[in-house]
DRENFIBA-265320 format. One line per 5 residues: number of its first residue (from 1); their letters; for each residue x, y, z of C-alpha. Coordinates in steps of 0.1 Angstrom, whole numbers, always signed. Last residue first. Example, Ala and Ser with C-alpha at 12.3 -4.5 7.8 and 13.67 -1.06 7.14 Angstrom:
<atoms>
2) SA) +137/-11/+71 ~ +123/-45/+78;
</atoms>
This chain:
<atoms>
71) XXXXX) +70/+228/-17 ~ +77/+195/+2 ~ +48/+178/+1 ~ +16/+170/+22 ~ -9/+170/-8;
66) XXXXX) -22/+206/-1 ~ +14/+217/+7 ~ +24/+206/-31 ~ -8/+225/-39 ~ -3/+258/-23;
61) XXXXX) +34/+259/-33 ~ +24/+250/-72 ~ -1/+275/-70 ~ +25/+303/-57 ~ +49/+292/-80;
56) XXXXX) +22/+298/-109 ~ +11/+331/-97 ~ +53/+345/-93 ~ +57/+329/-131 ~ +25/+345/-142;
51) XXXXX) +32/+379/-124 ~ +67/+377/-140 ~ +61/+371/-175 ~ +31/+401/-172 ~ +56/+423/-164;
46) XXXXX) +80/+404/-190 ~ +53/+413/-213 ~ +44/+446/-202 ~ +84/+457/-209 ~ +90/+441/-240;
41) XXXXX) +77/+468/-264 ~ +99/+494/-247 ~ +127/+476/-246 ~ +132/+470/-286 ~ +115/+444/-306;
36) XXXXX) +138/+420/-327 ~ +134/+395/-296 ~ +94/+387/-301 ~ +104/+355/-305 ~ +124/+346/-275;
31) XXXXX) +92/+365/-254 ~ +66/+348/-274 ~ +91/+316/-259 ~ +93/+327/-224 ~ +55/+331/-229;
26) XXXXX) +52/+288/-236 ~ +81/+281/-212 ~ +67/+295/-180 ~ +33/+276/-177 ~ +47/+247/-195;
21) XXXXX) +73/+243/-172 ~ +50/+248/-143 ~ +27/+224/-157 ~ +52/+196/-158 ~ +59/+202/-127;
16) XXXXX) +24/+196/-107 ~ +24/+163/-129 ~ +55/+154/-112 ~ +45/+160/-82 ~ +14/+141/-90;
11) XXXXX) +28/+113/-101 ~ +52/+112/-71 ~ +25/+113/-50 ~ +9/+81/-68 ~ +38/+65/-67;
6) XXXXX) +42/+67/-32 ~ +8/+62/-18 ~ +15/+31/-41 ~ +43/+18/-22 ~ +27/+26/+9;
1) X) +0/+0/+0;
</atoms>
């Protein structure tokens, strides 16, 4: 039984991961291609970057600690 409480919280951790990644990689990517625009053009969207990536931590946190996991 304890083996399988195990893999199924690994599962989920890594899950949980998976759509951190994704959260952050698909606007680092707009981001990566957006690069022939200047500073000024950039600026909301790593605003915007860094809300999502501070929202999405903060998820992850709350749900790791949900399921009784290291955050």
């Amino acid at each position: 039984m304890s083996n399988t409480v195990e893999h199924t919280e690994a599962k989920t951790a890594s899950r949980a991961k998976r759509l951190a990644f994704g959260a952050v990689a698909v606007p680092a990517l707009m981001i990566g291609l957006a690069l022939p625009a200047n500073a000024a053009e950039l600026t909301p969207i790593a605003e915007a970057l860094d809300a999502t990536v501070a929202d999405t931590l903060s998820s992850v946190g709350a749900a790791l600690d949900a399921l009784g996991l290291a955050a």
